[in-house]
PAPAKE-190533 format. One line per 5 residues: for each residue x, y, z of N, C-alpha, C. Coordinates in Angstrom, 2 decimals. Example, Ala and Ser with C-alpha at 12.3 -4.5 7.8 and 13.67 -1.06 7.14 Angstrom:
BEGIN
13.19:-5.69:7.80:12.30:-4.50:7.80:13.20:-3.30:7.80 ~ 12.85:-2.25:7.08:13.67:-1.06:7.14:12.90:0.03:7.87;
END
This chain:
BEGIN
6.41:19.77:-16.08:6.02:18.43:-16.38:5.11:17.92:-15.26 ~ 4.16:17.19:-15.96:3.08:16.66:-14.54:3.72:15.09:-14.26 ~ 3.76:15.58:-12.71:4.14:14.18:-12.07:3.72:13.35:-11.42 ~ 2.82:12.54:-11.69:1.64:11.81:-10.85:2.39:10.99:-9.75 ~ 1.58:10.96:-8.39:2.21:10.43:-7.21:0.88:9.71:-6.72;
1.49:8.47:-7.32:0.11:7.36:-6.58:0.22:6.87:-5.54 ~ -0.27:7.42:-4.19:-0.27:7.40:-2.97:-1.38:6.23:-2.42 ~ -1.94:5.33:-3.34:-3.02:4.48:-2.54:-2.47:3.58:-1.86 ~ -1.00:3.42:-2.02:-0.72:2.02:-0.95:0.30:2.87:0.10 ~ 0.90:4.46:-0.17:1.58:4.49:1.08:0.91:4.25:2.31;
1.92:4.17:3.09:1.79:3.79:4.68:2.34:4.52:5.47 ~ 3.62:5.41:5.31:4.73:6.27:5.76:4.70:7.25:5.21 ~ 5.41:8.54:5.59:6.25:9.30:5.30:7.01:9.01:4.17 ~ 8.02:8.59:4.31:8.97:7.62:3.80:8.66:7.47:2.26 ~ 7.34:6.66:2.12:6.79:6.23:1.32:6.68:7.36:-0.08;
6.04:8.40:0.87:5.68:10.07:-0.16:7.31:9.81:-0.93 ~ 8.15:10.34:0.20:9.52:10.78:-0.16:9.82:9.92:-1.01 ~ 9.57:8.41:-1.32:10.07:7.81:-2.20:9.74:8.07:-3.51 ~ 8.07:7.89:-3.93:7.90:8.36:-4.62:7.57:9.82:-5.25 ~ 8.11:10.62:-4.45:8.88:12.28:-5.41:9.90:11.78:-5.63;
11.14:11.22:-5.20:12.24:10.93:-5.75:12.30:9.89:-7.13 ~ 11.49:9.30:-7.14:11.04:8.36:-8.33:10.31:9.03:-9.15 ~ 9.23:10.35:-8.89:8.98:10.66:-10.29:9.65:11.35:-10.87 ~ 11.02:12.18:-10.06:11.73:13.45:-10.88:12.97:12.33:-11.05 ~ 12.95:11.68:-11.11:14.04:10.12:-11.35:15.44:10.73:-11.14;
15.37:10.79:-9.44:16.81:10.68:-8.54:17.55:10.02:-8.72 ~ 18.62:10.36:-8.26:19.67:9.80:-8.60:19.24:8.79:-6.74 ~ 20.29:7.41:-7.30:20.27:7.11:-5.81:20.75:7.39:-4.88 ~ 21.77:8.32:-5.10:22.20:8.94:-3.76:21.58:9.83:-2.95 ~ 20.72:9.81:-3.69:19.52:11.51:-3.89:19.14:10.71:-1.92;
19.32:12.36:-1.21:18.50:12.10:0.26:17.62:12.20:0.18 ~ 16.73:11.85:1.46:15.77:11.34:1.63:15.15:12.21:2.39 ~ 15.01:13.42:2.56:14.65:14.20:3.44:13.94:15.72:2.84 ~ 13.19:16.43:3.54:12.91:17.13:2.52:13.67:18.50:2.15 ~ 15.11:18.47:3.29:15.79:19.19:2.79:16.90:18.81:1.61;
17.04:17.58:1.62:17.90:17.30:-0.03:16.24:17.46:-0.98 ~ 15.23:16.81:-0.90:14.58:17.54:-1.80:14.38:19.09:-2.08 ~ 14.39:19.91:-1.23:14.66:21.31:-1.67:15.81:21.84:-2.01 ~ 16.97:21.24:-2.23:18.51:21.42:-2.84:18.14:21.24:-4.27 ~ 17.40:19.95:-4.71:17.22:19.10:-6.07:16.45:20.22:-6.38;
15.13:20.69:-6.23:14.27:21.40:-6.93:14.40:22.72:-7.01 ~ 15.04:23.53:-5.78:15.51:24.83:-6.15:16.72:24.97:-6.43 ~ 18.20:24.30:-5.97:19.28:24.28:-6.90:19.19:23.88:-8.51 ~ 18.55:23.02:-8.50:18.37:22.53:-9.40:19.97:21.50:-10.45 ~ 19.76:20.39:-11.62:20.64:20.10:-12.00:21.38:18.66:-11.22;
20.56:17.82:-10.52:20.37:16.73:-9.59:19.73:16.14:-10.30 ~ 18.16:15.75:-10.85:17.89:14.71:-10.69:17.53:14.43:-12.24 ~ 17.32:13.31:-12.58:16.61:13.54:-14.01:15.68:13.98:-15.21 ~ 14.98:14.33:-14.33:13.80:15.45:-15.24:14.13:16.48:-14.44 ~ 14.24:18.09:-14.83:14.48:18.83:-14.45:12.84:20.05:-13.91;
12.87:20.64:-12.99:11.53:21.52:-13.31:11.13:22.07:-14.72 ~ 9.70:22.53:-14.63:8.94:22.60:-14.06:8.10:21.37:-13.02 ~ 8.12:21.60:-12.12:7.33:20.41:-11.65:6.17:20.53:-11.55 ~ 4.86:19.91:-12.05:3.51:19.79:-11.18:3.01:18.62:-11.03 ~ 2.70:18.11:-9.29:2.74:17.32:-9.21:1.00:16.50:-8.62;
1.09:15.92:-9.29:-0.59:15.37:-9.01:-0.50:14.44:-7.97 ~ -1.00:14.67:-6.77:-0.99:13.49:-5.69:-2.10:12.28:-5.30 ~ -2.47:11.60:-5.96:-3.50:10.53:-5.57:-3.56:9.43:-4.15 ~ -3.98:10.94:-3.13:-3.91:10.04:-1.86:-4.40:8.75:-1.67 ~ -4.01:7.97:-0.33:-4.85:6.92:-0.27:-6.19:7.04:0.22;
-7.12:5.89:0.75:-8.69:6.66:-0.06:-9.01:6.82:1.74 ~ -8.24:5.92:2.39:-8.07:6.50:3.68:-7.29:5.95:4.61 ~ -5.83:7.49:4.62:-4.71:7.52:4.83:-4.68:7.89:6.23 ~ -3.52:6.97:6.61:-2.80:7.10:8.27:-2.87:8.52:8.45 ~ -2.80:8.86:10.00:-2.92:10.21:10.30:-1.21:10.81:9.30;
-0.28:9.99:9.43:1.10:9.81:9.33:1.29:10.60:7.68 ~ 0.60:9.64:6.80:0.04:9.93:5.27:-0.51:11.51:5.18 ~ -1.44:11.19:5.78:-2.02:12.65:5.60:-1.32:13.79:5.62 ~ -0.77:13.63:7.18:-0.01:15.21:7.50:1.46:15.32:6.66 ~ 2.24:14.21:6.08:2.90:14.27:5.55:2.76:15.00:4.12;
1.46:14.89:3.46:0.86:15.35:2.26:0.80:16.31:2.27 ~ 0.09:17.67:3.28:-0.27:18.47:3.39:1.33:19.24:3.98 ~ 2.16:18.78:4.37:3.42:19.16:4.78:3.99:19.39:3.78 ~ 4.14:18.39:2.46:5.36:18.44:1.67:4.35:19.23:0.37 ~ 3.22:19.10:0.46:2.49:20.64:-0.24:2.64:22.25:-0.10;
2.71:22.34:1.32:3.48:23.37:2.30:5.00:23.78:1.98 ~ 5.85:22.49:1.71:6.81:22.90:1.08:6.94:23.52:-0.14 ~ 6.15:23.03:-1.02:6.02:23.01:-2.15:5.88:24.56:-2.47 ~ 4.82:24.83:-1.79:4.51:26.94:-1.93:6.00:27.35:-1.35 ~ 6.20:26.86:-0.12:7.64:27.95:0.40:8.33:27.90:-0.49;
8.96:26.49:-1.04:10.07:26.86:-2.39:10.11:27.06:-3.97 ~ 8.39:27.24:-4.32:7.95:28.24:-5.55:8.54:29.91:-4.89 ~ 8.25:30.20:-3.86:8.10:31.42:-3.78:10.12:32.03:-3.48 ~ 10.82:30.65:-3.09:11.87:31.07:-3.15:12.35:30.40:-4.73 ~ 11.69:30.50:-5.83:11.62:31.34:-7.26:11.46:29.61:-8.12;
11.59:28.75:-7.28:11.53:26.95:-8.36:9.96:26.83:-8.95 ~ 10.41:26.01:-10.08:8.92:26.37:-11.16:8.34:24.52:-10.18 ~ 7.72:25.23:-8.83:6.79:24.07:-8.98:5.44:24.30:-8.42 ~ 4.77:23.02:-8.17:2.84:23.10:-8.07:2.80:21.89:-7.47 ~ 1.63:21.54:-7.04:1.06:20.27:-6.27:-0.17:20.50:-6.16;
-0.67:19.18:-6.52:-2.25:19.59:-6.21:-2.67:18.11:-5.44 ~ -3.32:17.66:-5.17:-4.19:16.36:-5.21:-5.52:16.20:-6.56 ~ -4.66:15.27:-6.76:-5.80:13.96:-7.83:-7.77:14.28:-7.76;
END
């Protein structure tokens, strides 16, 4: 399923993490970190839409150093835990 992540007003870290947890519609207990996000997407059976994930990221048009490296980090994740076997993708917008 494609999951658009409209990034033009983050400001944080934080911010990303919120909205991945809002597009695969977490539960609220759901952590905040990107190791409960890699429990949700490769355990799988957590959050409300289940994988496949692909996720479209629409950075901001010009993002905090903070924004940025966070993007390119949780993209980074994204390959390590396809390859430990979860159906997901990320691209930017």
């Amino acid at each position: 399923m494609e999951i658009m992540l409209d990034g033009r007003d983050w400001r944080t870290e934080a911010d990303l993490i919120e909205a991945v947890i809002a597009g695969v519609d977490g539960p609220p207990w759901h952590g905040r970190n990107y190791n409960a996000l890699r429990d949700s997407f490769v355990a799988g059976s957590i959050n409300g839409i289940e994988p496949p994930y692909d996720f479209i990221i629409q950075p901001p048009p010009a993002p905090a150093s903070e924004v940025a490296d966070a993007i390119g980090y949780f993209m980074a994740r994204i390959s390590e835990w396809r390859r430990e076997g979860a159906q997901l993708s990320a691209r930017l917008a």
